[in-house]
C-alpha positions in Angstrom: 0.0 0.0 0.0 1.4 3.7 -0.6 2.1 5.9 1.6 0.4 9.3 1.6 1.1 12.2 3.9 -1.2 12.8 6.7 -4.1 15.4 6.0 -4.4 18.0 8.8 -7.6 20.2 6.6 -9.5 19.5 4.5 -10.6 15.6 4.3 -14.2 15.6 6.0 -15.2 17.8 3.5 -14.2 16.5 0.3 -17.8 14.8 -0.5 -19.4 17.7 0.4 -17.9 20.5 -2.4 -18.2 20.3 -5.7 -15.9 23.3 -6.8 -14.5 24.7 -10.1 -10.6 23.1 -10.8 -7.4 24.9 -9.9 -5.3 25.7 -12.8 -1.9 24.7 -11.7 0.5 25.6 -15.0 4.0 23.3 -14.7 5.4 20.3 -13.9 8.4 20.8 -12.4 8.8 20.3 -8.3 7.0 23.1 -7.5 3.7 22.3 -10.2 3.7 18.8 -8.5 3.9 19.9 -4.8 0.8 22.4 -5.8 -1.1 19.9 -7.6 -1.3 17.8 -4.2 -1.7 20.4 -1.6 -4.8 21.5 -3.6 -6.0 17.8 -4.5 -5.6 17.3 -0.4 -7.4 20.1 -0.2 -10.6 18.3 -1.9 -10.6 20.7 -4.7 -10.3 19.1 -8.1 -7.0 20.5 -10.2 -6.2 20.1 -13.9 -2.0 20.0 -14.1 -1.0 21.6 -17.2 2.7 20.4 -18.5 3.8 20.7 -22.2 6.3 18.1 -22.0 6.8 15.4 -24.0 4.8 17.3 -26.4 6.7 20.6 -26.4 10.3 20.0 -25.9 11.9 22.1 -23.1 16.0 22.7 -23.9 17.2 21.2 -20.4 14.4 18.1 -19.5 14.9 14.8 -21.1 11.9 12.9 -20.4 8.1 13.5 -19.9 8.0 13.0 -16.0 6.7 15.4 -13.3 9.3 16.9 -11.1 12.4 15.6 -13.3 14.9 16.5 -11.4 17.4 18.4 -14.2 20.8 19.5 -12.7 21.4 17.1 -9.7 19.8 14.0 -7.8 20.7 15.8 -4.6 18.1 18.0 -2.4 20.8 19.3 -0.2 22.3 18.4 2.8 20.2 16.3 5.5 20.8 17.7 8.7 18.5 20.3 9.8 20.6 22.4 11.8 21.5 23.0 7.8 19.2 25.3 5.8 17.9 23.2 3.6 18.0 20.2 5.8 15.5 22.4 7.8 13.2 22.9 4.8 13.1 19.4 4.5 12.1 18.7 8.1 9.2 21.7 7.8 7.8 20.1 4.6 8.1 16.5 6.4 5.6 18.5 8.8 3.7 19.7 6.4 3.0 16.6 4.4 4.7 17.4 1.3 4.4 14.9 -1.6 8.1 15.6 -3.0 10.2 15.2 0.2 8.2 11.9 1.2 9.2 10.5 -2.5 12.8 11.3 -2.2 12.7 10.2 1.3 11.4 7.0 -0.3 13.7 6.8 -3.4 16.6 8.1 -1.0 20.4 6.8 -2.4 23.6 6.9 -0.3 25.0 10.5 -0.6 26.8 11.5 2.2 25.5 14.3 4.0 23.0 15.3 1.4 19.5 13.7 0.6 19.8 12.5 -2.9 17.3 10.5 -4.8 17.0 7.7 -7.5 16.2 10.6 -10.1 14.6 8.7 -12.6 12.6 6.3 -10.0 11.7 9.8 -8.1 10.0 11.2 -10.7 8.4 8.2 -12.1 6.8 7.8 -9.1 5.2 11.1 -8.5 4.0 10.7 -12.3 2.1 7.6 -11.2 0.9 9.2 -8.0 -0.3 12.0 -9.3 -2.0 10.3 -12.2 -3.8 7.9 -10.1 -5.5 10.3 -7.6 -9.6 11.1 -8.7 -8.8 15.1 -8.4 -6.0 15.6 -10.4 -6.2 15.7 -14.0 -2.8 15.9 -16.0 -3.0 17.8 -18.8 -0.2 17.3 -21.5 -0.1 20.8 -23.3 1.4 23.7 -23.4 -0.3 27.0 -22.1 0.6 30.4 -23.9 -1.9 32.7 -21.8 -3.0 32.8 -18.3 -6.0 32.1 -17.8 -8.4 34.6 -16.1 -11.7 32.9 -15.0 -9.7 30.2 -12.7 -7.5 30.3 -9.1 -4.6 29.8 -11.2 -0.7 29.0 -9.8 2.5 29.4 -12.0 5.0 27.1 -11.5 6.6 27.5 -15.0 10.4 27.5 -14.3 13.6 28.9 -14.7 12.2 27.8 -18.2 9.2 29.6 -18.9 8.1 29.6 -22.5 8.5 33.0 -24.9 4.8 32.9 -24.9 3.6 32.5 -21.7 6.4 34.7 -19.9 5.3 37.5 -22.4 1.6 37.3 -21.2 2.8 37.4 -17.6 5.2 40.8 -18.5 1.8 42.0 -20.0 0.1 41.3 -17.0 2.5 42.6 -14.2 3.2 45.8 -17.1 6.5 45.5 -16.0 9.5 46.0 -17.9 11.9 43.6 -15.4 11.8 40.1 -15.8 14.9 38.5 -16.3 15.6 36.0 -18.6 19.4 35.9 -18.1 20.2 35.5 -14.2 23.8 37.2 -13.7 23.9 37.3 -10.2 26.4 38.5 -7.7 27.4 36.3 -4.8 26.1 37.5 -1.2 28.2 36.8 2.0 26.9 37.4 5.7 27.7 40.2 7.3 29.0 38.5 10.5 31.8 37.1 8.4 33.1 40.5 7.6 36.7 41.7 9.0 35.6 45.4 9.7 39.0 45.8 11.5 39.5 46.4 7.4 36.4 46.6 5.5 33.9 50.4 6.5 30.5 51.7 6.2 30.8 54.4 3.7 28.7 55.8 0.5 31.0 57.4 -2.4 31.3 61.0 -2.3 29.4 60.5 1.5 26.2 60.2 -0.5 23.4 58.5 1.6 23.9 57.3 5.1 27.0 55.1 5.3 24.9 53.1 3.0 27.6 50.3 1.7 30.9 48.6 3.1 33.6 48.7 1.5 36.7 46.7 0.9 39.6 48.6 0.2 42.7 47.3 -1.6 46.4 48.8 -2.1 47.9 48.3 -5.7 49.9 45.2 -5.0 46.7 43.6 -3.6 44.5 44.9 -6.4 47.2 43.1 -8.8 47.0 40.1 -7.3 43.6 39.4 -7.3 43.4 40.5 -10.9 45.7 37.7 -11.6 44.4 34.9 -9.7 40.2 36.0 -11.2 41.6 35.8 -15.2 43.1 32.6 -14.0 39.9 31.4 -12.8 37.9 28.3 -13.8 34.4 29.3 -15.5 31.3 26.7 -15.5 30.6 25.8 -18.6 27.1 27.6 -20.0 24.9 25.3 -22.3 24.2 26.2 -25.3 20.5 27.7 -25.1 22.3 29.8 -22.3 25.3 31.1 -24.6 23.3 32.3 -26.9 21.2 34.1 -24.4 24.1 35.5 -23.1 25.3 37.6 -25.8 22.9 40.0 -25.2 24.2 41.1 -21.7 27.2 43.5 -22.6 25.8 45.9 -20.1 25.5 43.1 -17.2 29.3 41.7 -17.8 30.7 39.1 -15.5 33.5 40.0 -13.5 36.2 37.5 -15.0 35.2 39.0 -18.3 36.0 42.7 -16.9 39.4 41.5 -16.1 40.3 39.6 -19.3 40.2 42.6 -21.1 42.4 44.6 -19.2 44.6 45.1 -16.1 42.7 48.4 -15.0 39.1 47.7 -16.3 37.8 46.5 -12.8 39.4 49.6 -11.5 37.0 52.0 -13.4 34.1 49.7 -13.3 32.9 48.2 -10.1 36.3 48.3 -8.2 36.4 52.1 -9.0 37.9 54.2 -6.1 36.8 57.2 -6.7 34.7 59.2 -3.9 36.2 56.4 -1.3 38.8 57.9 0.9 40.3 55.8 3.6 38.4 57.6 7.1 41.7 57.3 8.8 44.1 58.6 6.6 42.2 60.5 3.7 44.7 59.1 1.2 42.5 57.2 -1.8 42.9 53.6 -2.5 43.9 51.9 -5.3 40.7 50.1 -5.5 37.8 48.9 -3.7 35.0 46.5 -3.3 31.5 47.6 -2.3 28.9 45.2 -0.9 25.3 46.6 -0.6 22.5 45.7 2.0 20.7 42.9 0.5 17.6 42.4 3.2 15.9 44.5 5.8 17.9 43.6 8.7 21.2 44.2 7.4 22.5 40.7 7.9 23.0 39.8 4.0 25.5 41.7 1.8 25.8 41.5 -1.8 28.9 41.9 -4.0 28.1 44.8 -6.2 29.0 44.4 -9.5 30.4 40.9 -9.2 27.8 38.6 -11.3 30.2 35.7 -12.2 30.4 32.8 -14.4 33.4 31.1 -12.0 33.3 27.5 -10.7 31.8 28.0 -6.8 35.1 26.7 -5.4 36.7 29.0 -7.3 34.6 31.9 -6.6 35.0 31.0 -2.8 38.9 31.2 -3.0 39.3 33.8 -5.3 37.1 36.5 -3.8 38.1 35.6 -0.3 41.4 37.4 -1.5 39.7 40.6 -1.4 40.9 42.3 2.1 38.1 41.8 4.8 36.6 39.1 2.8 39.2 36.8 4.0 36.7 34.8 5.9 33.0 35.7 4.1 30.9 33.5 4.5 28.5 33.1 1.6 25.2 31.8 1.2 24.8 32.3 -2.4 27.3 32.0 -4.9 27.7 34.1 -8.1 25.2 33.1 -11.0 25.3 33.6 -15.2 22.6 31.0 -16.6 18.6 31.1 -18.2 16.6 31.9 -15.3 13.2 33.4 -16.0 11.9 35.1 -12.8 10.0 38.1 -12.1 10.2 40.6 -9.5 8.6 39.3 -6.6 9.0 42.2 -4.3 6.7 44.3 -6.1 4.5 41.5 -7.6 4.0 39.2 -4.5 2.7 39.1 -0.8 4.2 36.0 2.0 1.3 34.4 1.0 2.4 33.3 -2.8 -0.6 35.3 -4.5 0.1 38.6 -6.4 -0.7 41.5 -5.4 -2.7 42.6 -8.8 -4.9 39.5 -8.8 -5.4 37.8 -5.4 -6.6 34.7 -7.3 -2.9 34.1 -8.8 0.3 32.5 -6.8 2.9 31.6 -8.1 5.7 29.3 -6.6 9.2 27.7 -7.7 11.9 29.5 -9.7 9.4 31.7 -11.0 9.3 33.5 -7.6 13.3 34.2 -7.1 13.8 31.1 -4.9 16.8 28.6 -5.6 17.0 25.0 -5.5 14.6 21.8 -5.6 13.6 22.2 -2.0 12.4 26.0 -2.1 11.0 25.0 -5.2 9.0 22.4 -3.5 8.3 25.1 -0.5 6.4 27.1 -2.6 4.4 24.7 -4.5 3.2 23.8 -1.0 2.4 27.2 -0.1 1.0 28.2 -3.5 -1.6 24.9 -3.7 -2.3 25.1 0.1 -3.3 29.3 -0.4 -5.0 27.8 -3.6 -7.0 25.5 -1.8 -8.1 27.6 0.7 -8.7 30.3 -1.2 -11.6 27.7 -3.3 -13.3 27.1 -0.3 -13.4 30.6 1.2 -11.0 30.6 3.4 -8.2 33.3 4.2 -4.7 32.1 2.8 -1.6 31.4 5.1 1.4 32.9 6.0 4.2 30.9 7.6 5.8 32.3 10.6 8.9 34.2 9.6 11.1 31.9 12.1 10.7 28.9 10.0 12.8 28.6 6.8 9.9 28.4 4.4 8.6 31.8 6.1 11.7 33.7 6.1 12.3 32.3 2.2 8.9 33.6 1.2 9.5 37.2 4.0 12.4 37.6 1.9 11.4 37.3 -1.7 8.2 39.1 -1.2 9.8 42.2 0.7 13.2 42.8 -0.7 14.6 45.7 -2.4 12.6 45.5 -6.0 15.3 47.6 -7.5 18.1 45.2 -6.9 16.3 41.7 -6.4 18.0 38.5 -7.4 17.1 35.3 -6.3 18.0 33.4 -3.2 18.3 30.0 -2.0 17.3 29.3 1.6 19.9 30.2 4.2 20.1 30.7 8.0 21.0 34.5 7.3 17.9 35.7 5.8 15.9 34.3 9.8 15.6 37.0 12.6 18.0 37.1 14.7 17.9 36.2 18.5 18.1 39.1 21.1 20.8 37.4 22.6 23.5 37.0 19.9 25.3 33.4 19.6 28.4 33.5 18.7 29.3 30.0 17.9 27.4 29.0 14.4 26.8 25.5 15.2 25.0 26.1 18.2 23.6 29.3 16.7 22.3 26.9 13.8 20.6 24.2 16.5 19.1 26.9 18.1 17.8 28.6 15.0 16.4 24.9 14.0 14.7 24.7 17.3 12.8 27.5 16.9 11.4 27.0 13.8 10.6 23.7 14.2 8.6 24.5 17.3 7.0 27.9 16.2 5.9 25.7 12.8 4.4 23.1 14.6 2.6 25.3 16.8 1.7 27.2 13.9 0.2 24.2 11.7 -1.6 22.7 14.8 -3.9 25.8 14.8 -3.7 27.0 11.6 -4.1 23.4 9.9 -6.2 21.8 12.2 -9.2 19.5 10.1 -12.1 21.2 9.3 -15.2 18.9 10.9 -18.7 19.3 10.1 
């Protein structure tokens, strides 16, 4: 007999409703996490995914929730951030971390999966239950008379991401992600790194990373020595239309002193002790509200992580940084959450949308998963007249969503989950292990206190 997560809603009423389908658009992780929150729900859903009829340029097969880049889900413990997420979505019932629980393979320290038994699975699963009905083609518009949730992708077809710019009337969406990495702000040596703006513009707005000529040299050596990932070849020839959004390794290739009078300019950036000006210097810009999260300005980067990890950490004060996202240049289709989206997955323009997955400016399988939840569980309740849900901001998956839905619009990139982007504790700990256990502990008890009143069954 299969094993299905346990129901905390909506089960008692599922003979008693007979309610227009949810429109849930993609079969990815976060299409198929949707689907089955809203199917437990008791509301009937039709899943919409073009494959194998229409071809995407990175699946191979016609599976739900094909798992494309890895077999991994991250690392298992859950004083880890995403070994958290999983442990909140075991919590919560979700379909996709009880399958790869299932399918599980030795992998160290990470939760990896059978990839091609994973998703056969959920295909079958999902086919077999009475409220779901699988849908293979491909959707170009989005439809206006339904609760409808986009889980498209890092993929999104030309089509459909056109009627969505329509919709939101705004000119960013990115179809190119060239992202810079971001470091905690904890790991930064501010015996040499200070809080200045150039020219004293703004309110000590950025930190900055000074560097002397000899260090400045150096680290322009070691970055055009650098090992780049290789980009496929959709991605290359998206790429060729980003002169004005240039990696970093590509500044430096074409000469020793372009860095210098691009994002490494010193100009307006005295040293406060001694007034002299530096050679160059490195500016890293508040990336959430709380000032914990600082982002490498002007350093989007095509580098192999390890090599983006030793390299930059050559850049005085960075010497330790501690980063919890790497540098990015790849396809990546996502729109601008902080001005398009509440906590709750549904936008802003039309509360009868979500959206959840890559789509929203969240990295990796398990934040894609996260917000299929939250998207299909807003979904559901949203079909049967209820308020939708927002997670506490403690837990992972509340902070994640917090985050995407409230950050600066201007400069927004997307983020993978990380112990940074919680609130801190009034009491600082100092040693991250414990500081990690104790951030765990919280949110595990705040969620579960959370879904036993918010979840509870509904009963006649």
């Amino acid at each position: 007999m299969r094993t299905r997560p346990v129901d905390y809603r909506f089960e008692t009423l599922r003979d008693r409703f007979m309610k227009p389908p949810v429109i849930v658009i993609g079969g990815g992780l976060a299409g198929t996490e949707a689907a089955w929150q809203v199917a437990r729900g008791g509301i009937p859903v039709i899943l919409y995914e073009m494959r194998p009829e229409t071809r995407s340029p990175a699946h191979h097969t016609g599976e739900l929730a094909e798992l494309v880049c890895s077999n991994s889900f991250g690392a298992k413990r859950s004083d880890r951030a995403a070994g958290l997420l999983h442990e909140e979505l075991r919590q919560l019932g979700s379909i996709v971390i009880s399958t790869a629980d299932k399918h599980h393979v030795p992998a160290g320290g990470a939760l990896a999966v059978d990839r091609a038994v994973f998703s056969r699975d959920l295909t079958e699963i999902l086919s077999q239950h009475p409220l779901i009905e699988l849908r293979r083609s491909q959707i170009t518009e989005i439809p206006t008379d339904s609760i409808v949730i986009l889980a498209t992708g890092p993929l999104t077809t030309e089509a459909l991401a056109a009627d969505l710019q329509h919709f939101t009337g705004l000119e960013y969406m990115s179809f190119f992600d060239a992202a810079s990495p971001i470091v905690v702000g904890d790991s930064i040596n501010y015996d040499i790194a200070f809080r200045a703006s150039r020219y004293d513009k703004g309110d000590a707005d950025y930190i900055n990373c000074p560097m002397n000529r000899e260090q400045y040299l150096q680290f322009w050596q070691e970055i055009c020595q650098a090992e780049q990932a290789e980009l496929k070849e959709f991605e290359r020839e998206t790429a060729k239309f980003f002169e004005g959004c240039l990696p970093i390794e590509e500044m430096a290739q074409r000469g020793e002193d372009t860095m210098r009078y691009g994002p490494l300019k010193p100009v307006g950036l005295d040293d406060p002790r001694t007034g002299e000006r530096f050679y160059a210097v490195v500016q890293l810009r508040q990336e959430d509200k709380a000032g914990q999260l600082w982002n490498m300005v002007g350093f989007q980067t095509n580098l192999r992580w390890g090599e983006q990890k030793r390299v930059f950490r050559l850049i005085p004060g960075l010497e330790n940084a501690e980063f919890v996202r790497m540098g990015v240049m790849h396809r990546n289709t996502f729109i601008n959450s902080p001005q398009l989206l509440h906590p709750s997955l549904q936008f802003k323009q039309r509360q009868t949308l979500l959206a959840a997955g890559q789509l929203t400016g969240t990295e990796g399988y398990t934040a894609a998963s996260a917000g299929g939840w939250l998207a299909g569980t807003n979904a559901a309740r949203l079909a049967l007249g209820l308020n939708p849900v927002e997670l506490p901001n403690t837990t992972m998956m509340g902070a994640l969503f917090e985050f995407i839905s409230s950050a600066s619009a201007k400069h927004f990139q997307p983020m993978p989950p990380n112990f940074g982007i919680l609130p801190q504790f009034p009491q600082k700990i100092r040693n991250k292990q414990e500081r990690y256990g104790a951030y765990r502990d919280r949110a595990l008890q705040d969620l579960t206190a959370w879904r036993d009143r918010v979840l509870v069954p509904l009963v006649a």
